[in-house]
C-alpha positions as CSV (number, residue, x, y, z in Angstrom):
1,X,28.8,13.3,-36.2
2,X,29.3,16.0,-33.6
3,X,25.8,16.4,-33.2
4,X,25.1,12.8,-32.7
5,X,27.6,12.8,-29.9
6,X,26.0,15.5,-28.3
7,X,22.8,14.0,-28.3
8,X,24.3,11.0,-27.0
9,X,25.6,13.0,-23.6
10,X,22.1,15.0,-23.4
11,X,19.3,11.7,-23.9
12,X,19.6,10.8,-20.3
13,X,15.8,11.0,-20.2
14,X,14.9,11.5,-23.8
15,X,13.3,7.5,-24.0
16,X,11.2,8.0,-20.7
17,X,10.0,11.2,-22.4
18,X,8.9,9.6,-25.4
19,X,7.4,7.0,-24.4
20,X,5.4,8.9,-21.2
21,X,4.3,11.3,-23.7
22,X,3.1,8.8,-26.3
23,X,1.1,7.0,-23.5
24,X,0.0,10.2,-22.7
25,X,-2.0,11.0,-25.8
26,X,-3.0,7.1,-25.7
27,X,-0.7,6.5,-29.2
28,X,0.9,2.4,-29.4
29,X,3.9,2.4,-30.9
30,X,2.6,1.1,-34.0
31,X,0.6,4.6,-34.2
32,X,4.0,6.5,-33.3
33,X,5.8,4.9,-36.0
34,X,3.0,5.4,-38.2
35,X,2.9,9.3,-37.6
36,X,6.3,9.4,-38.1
37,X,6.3,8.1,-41.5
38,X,4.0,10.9,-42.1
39,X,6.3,13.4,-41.0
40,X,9.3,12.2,-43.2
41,X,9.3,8.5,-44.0
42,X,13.6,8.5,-44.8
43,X,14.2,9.4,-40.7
44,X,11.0,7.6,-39.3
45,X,11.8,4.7,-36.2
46,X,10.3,1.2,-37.2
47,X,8.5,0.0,-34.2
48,X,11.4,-1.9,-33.0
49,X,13.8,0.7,-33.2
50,X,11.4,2.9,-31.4
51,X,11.2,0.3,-28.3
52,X,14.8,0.1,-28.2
53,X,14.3,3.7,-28.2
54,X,12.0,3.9,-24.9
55,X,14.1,1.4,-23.3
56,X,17.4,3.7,-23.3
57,X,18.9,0.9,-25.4
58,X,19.2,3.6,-28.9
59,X,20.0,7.0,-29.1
60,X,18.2,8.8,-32.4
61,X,19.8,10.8,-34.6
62,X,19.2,14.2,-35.1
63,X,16.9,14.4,-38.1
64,X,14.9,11.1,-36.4
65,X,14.2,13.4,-33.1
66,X,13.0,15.9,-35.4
67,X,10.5,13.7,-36.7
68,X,9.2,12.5,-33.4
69,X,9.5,16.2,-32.0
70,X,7.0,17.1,-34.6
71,X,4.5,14.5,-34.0
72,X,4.6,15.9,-30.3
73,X,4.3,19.5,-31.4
74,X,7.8,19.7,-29.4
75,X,10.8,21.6,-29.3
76,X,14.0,19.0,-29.4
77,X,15.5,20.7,-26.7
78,X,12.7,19.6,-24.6
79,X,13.3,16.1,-24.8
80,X,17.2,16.5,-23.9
81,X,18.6,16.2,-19.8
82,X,18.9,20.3,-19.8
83,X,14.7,20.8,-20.1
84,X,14.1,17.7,-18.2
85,X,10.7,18.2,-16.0
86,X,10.1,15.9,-13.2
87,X,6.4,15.0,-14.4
88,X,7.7,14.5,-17.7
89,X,9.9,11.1,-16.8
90,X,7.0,10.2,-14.3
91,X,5.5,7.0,-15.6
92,X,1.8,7.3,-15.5
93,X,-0.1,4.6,-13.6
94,X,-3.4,4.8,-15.2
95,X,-6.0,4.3,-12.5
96,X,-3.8,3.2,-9.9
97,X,-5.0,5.7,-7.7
98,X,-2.4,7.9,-5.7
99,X,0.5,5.4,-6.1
100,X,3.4,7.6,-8.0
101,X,7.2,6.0,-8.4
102,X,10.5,7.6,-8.9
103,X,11.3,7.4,-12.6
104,X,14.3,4.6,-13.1
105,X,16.5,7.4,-15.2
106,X,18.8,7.4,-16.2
107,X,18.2,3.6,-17.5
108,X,21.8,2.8,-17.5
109,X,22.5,3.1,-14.1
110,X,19.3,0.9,-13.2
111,X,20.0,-1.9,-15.5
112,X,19.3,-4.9,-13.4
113,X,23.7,-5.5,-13.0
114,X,24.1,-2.4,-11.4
115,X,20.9,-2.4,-8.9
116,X,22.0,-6.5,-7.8
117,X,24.8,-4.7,-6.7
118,X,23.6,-1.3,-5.4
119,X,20.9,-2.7,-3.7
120,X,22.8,-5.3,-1.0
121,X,25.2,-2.7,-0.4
122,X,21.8,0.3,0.2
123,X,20.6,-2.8,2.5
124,X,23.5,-3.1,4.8
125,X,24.4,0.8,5.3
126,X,20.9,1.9,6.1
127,X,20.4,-1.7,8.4
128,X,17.9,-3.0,6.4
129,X,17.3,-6.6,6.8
130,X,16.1,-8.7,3.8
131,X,12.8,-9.1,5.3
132,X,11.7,-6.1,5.5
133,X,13.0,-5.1,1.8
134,X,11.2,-8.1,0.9
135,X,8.0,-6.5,2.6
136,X,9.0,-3.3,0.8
137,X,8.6,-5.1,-2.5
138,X,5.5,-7.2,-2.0
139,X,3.6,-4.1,-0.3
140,X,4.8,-2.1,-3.4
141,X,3.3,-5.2,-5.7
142,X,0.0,-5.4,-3.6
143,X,-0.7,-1.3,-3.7
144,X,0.1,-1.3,-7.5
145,X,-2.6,-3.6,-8.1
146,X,-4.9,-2.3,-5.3
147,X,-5.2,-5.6,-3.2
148,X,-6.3,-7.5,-6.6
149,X,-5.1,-11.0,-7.1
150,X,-8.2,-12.7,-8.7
151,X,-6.0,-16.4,-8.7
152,X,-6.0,-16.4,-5.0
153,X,-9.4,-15.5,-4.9
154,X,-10.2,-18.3,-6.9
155,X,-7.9,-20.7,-5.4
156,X,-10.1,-19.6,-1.6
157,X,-13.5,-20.0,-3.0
158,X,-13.0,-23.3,-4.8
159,X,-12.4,-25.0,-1.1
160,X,-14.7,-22.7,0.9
161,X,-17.3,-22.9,-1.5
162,X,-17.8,-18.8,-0.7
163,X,-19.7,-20.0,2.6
164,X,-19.6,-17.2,5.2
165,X,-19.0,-17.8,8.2
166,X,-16.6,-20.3,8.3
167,X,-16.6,-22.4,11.8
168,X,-13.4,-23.5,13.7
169,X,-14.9,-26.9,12.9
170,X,-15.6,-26.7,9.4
171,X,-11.8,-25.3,8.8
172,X,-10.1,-27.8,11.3
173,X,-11.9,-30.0,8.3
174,X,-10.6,-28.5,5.5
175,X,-7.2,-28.8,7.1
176,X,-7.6,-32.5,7.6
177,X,-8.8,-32.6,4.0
178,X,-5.5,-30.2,2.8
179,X,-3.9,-33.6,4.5
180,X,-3.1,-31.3,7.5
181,X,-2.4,-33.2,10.9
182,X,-3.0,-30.9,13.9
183,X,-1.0,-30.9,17.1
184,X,-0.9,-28.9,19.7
185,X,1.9,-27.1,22.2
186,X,1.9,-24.9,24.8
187,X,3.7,-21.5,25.3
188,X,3.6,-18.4,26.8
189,X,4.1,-14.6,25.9
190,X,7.4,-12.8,26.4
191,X,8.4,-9.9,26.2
192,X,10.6,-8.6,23.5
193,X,12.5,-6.2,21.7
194,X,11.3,-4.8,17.9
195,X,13.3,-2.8,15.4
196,X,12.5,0.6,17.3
197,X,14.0,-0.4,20.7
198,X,10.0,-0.7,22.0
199,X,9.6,-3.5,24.2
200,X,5.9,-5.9,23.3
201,X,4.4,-9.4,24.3
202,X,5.1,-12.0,21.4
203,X,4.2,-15.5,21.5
204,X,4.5,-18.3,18.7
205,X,1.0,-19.0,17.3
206,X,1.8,-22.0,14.9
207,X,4.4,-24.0,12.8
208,X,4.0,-25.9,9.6
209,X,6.6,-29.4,10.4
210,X,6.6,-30.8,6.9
211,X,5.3,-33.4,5.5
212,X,2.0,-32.8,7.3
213,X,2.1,-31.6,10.5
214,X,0.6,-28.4,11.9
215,X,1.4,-27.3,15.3
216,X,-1.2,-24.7,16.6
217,X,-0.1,-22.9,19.9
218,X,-3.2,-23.8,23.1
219,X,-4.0,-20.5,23.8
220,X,-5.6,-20.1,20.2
221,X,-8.3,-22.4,21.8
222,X,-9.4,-19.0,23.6
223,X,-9.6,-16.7,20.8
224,X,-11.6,-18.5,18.2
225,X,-11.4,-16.0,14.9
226,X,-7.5,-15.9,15.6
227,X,-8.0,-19.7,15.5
228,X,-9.8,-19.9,12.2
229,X,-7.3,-17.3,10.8
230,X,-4.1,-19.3,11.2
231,X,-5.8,-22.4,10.4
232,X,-6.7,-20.7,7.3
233,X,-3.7,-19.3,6.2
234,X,-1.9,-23.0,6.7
235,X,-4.9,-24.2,4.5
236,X,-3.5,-21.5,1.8
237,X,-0.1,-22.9,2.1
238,X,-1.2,-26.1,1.8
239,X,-3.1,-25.4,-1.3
240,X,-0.7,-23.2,-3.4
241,X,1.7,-24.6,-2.4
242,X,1.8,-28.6,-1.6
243,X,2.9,-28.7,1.9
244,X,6.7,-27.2,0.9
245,X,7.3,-25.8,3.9
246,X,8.3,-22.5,2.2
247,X,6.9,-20.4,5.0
248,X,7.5,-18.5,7.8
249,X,6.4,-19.6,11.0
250,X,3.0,-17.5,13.0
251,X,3.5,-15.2,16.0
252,X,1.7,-12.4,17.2
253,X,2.5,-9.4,19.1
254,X,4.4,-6.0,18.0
255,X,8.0,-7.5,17.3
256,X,9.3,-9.7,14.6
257,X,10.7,-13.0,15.9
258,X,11.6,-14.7,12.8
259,X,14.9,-14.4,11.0
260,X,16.2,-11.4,9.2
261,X,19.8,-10.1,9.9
262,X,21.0,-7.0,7.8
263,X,23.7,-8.4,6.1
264,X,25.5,-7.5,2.9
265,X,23.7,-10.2,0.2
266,X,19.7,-10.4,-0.3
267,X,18.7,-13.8,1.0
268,X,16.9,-15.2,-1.7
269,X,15.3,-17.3,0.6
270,X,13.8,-14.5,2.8
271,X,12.3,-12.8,-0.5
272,X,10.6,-16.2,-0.7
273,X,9.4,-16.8,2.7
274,X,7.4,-13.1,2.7
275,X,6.0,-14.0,-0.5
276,X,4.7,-17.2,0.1
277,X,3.7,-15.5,3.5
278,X,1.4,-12.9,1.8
279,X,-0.1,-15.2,-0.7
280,X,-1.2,-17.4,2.2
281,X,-2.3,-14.6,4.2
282,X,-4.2,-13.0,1.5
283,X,-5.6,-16.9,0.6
284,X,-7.2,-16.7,4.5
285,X,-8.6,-13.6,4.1
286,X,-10.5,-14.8,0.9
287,X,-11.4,-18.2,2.4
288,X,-13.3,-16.3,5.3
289,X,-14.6,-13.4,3.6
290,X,-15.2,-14.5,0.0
291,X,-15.3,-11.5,-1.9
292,X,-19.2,-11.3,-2.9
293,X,-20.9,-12.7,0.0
294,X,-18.6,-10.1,2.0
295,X,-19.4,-7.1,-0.2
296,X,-23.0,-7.6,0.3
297,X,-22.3,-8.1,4.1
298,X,-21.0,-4.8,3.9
299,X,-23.1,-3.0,1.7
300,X,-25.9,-4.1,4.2
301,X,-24.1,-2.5,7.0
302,X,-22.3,0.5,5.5
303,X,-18.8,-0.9,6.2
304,X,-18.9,-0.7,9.6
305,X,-16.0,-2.6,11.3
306,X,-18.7,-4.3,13.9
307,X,-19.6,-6.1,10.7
308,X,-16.7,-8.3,11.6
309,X,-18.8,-10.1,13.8
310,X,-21.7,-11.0,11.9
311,X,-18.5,-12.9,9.4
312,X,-17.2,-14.1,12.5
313,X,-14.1,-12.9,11.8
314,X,-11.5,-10.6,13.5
315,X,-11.7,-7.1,13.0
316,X,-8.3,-6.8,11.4
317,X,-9.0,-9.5,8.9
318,X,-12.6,-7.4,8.0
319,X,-10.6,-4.4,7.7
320,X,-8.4,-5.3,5.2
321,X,-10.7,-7.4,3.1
322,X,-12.7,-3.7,2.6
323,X,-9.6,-2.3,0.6
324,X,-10.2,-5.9,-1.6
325,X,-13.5,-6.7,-2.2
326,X,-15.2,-2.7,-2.2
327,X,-15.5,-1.5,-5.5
328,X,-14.6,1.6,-4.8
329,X,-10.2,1.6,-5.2
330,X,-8.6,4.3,-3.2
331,X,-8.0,2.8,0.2
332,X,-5.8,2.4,3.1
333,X,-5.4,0.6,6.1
334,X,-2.8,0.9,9.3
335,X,-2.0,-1.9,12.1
336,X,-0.4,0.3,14.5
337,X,1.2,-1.4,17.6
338,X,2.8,1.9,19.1
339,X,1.8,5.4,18.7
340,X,5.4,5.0,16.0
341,X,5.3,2.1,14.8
342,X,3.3,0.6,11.4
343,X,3.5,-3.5,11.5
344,X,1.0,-3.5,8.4
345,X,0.3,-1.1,5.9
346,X,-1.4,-0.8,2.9
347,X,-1.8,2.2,0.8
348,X,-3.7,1.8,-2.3
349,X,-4.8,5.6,-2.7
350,X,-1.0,6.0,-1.9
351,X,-1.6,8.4,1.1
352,X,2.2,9.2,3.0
353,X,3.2,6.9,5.4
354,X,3.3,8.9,8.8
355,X,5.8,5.9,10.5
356,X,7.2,3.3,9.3
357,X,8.7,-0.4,10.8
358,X,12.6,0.1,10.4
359,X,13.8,3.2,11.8
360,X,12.6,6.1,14.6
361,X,10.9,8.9,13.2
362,X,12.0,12.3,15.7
363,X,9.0,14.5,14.8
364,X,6.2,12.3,13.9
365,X,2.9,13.6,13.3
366,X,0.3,13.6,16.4
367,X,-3.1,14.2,14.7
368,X,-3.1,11.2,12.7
369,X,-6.4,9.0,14.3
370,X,-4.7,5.7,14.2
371,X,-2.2,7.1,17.0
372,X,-4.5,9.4,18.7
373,X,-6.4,6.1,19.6
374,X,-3.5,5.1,21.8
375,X,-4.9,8.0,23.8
376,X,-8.3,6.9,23.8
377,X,-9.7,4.9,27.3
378,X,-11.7,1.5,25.9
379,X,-11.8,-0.6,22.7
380,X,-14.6,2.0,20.5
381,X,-14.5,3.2,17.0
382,X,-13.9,6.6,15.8
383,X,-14.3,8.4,12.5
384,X,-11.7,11.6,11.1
385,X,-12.0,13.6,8.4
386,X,-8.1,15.0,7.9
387,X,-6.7,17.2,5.3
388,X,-3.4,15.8,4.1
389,X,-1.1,17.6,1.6
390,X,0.3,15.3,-1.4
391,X,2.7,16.5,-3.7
392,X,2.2,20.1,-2.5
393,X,-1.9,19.9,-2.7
394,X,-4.4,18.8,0.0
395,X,-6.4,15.9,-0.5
396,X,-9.2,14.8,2.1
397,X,-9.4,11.5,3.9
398,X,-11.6,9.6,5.9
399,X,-10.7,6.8,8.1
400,X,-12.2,4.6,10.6
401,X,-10.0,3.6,13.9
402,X,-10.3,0.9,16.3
403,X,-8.0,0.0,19.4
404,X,-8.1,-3.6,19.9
405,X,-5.9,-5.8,21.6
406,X,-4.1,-8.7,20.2
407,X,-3.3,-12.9,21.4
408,X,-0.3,-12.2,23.6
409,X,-2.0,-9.1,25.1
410,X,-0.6,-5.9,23.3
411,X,-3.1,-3.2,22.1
412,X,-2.8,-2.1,18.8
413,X,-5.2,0.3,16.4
414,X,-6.5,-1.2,13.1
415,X,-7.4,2.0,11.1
416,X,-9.3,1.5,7.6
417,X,-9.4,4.6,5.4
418,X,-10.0,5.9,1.5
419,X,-9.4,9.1,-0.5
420,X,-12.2,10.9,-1.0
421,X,-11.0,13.3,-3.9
422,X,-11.8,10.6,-6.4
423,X,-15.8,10.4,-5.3
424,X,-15.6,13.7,-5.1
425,X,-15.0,14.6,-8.8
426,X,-16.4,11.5,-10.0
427,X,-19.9,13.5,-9.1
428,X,-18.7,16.7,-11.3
429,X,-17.8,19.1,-8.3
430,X,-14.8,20.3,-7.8
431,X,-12.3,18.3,-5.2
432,X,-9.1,20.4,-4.8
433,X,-11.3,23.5,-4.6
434,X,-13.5,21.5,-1.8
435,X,-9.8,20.7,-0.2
436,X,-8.4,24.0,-0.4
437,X,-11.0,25.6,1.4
438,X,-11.1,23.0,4.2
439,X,-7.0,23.2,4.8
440,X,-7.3,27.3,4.9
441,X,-10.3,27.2,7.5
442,X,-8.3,24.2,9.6
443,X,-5.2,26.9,9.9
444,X,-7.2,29.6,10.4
445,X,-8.7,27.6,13.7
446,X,-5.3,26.2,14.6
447,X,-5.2,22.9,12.9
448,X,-9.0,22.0,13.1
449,X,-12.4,23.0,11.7
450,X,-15.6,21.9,11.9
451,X,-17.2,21.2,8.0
452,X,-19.6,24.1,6.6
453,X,-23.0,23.3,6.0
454,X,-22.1,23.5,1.8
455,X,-19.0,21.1,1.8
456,X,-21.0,18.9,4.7
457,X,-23.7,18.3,1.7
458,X,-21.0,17.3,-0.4
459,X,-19.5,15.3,1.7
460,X,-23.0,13.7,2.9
461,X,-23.8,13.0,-0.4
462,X,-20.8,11.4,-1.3
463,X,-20.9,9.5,1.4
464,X,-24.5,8.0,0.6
465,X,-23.0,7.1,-2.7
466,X,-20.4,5.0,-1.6
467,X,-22.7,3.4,1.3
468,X,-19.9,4.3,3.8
469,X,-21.6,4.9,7.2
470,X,-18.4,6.2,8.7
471,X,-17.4,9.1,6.6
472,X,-20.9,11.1,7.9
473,X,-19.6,10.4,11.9
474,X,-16.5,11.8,10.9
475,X,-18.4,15.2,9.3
476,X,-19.8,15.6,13.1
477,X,-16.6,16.4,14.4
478,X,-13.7,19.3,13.7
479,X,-11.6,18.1,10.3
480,X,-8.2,17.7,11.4
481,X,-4.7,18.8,9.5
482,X,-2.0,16.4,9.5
483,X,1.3,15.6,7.6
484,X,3.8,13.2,7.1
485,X,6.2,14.8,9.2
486,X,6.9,17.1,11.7
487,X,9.0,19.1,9.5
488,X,6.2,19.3,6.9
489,X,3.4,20.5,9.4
490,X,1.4,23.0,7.8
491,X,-0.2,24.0,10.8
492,X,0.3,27.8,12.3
493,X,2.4,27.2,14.6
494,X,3.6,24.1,13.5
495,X,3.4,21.8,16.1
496,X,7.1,21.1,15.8
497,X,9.0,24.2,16.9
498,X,12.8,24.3,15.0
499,X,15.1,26.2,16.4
500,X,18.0,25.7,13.3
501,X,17.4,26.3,9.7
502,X,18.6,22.4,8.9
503,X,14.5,21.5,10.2
């Protein structure tokens, strides 16, 4: 009996040990159960009991922790809090790229009672509005599954037909047909605050009235694949969604103007609104770019962004329909309004964020090539190859960035990028070695190098593989080092000089 209750205090993490390590060594529970039998059939979990297990709802006893320790090969100290490992209560996400969580442990103090309240009160002492946690969940949901929601897809190409390009004309159509009545209004930009304190243009693009009406602002009549955007994501609404009016109204420029007040409750409704706002958002982006007459687009052009043009599309819309329709997974893309500000990110190779939307970051990193854009004269393109350290190791990225500038007048940088440590090993050489070496000649040279003639090949040839025209302008210049944060620069000297020890 004392034993047990010693166990009891000490099994914090033993379930999220168990059941990472039998997904490990690709076992079902049914195997588990079955080994354990093996072992000693009297003390061996059914399969139920061994769920409950996994799910912190059962402590074993003793003798039945022996048993599962020795279908591991483990000591039973391992599994108890005082040898706990961090990668050990990790879950593993499979091929899910970089994306890693925290592990939910110890389960009893994230059972869903305690986080409905924990998380309102989190909210409101941090200033975080419902919104944006809503946007913290549904951009969490859309990198876990790497931009893949096959229904929506569906739902776009059963009433585009997959026809690419899509006129104003045909979609003011499709609209009519969605039972869509189009009105216009008139209205200006002005200028306004967002949640940094940075001033930007904003101006009301368009309003669903229900039953039927849409309302599309005039100046939309100017910039055509803005036009066919929001016409198309009204068409999603209308099609997932019958015309409910669950949805937030359109506005473009750097600063949120619809509701969102940090309060001390979740607003249902808010979580709502951003959902239904992503699904329709994500419906527009199939609906002009279905996914295979887009991929062979690209595949014809290498990726470039100018091959938003030929799709008659904006480039923002072409950029993030890459991280969905290539077949390669480990992307990410950037809409920066100021050089400190992300409006839209998406990371499925789960690179660091280097800003964020909600708060003021005091030693942001300056090497990143979606802000160094802000310092670039004209609307070009440009290609970086940066060394980026994740969870301790470097990891090399390539990104494309373009400054554009958006209906109410602000510019902004869209930035498309992927991992290239995958495509690296997936041709048998040796990534971390390949990143290793770059990182110690880019602090060696101060923070950039340009790419040796041996890690060029590998690069080049990578590159030719995936069909990405983009990565070989970014082996022409110097690689460049950056971080997540000042603090974290590995840079000698660090570009951010601390004077205290608290840096």
């Amino acid at each position: 009996m004392k034993a047990n209750k010693t166990l009891l205090r000490k099994s914090h993490f033993l379930g999220t040990k168990i059941r990472n390590l039998r997904k490990r060594n690709h076992l079902t529970m049914d195997d588990l159960s079955t080994r354990c039998v093996r072992v000693n059939p009297d003390y061996a979990p059914s399969v139920s009991y061994l769920s409950m297990i996994e799910r912190g709802k059962r402590v074993p006893s003793v003798d039945m922790l022996e048993v599962i320790a020795e279908v591991f090969q483990k000591d039973v100290d391992w599994f108890l809090d005082g040898e706990e490992q961090q990668d050990d209560i990790i879950p593993t996400k499979g091929s899910r790229g970089g994306i890693h969580g925290m592990p939910l442990e110890p389960g009893f103090l994230f059972s869903n009672d305690i986080l409905q309240i924990a998380i309102p009160e989190m909210l409101s002492q941090t200033g975080t509005s419902s919104r944006q946690f809503a946007q913290l969940l549904i951009r969490a949901h859309q990198e876990h599954h790497q931009n893949h929601f096959p229904e929506l897809e569906r739902a776009a190409e059963e009433i585009g037909l997959k026809r690419m390009p899509l006129s104003v004309d045909e979609l003011m159509q499709l609209a009519k047909q969605q039972g869509l009545l189009i009105e216009w209004f008139d209205e200006a930009p002005q200028e306004l605050l967002d949640e940094l304190g940075v001033r930007s243009k904003n101006v009301a693009s368009s309003f669903f009235v229900p039953p039927k009406v849409l309302r599309l602002n005039r100046l939309l009549q100017h910039y055509p694949t803005r036009l066919k955007y929001e016409l198309a994501v009204h068409i999603g609404h209308a099609v997932l969604h019958n015309k409910d009016g669950v949805k937030s109204s359109m506005s473009v420029g750097g600063a949120h103007t619809s509701s969102g007040m940090v309060t001390d409750t979740v607003a249902p409704d808010d979580i709502l609104h951003a959902w239904r706002d992503f699904e329709s958002s994500f419906f527009a982006g199939a609906l002009l770019c279905p996914k295979v007459p887009f991929r062979q687009l690209l595949d014809r052009h290498g990726y470039e962004v100018s091959s938003h043009k030929l799709a008659e599309v904006s480039a923002s819309v072409a950029m993030r329909r890459m991280t969905a329709v290539s077949s390669y997974p480990h992307w990410h893309y950037f809409d920066a309004y100021t050089a400190g500000k992300l409006k839209a990110v998406y990371r499925g190779n789960g690179i660091p964020l280097p800003w964020g939307n909600m708060r003021e970051v005091e030693d942001p990193c300056q090497h990143w090539a979606v802000f160094r854009m802000f310092d670039v004269a004209g609307q070009g393109s440009s290609a970086q190859l940066s060394l980026l350290d994740v969870r301790g190791k470097p990891r090399i990225y390539c990104c494309e960035s373009i400054r554009v500038n958006d209906l109410a007048g602000n510019a902004h940088v869209l930035c498309a990028g992927i991992d290239l440590n995958p495509a690296i090993e997936a041709q048998g050489m040796n990534a971390q070695g390949i990143a290793e070496d770059m990182k110690e000649r880019c602090i060696a040279s101060g923070g950039a190098a340009a790419v040796p003639a041996s890690i060029r090949s590998t690069l080049t040839s990578v590159a030719n593989i995936l069909n990405i025209n983009w990565i070989a302008r970014g082996l022409e210049k110097p690689a460049e080092l950056i971080c997540s944060r000042g603090r974290l620069c590995p840079r000698k000297p660090q570009c951010y000089q601390c004077p205290g020890s608290g840096c």
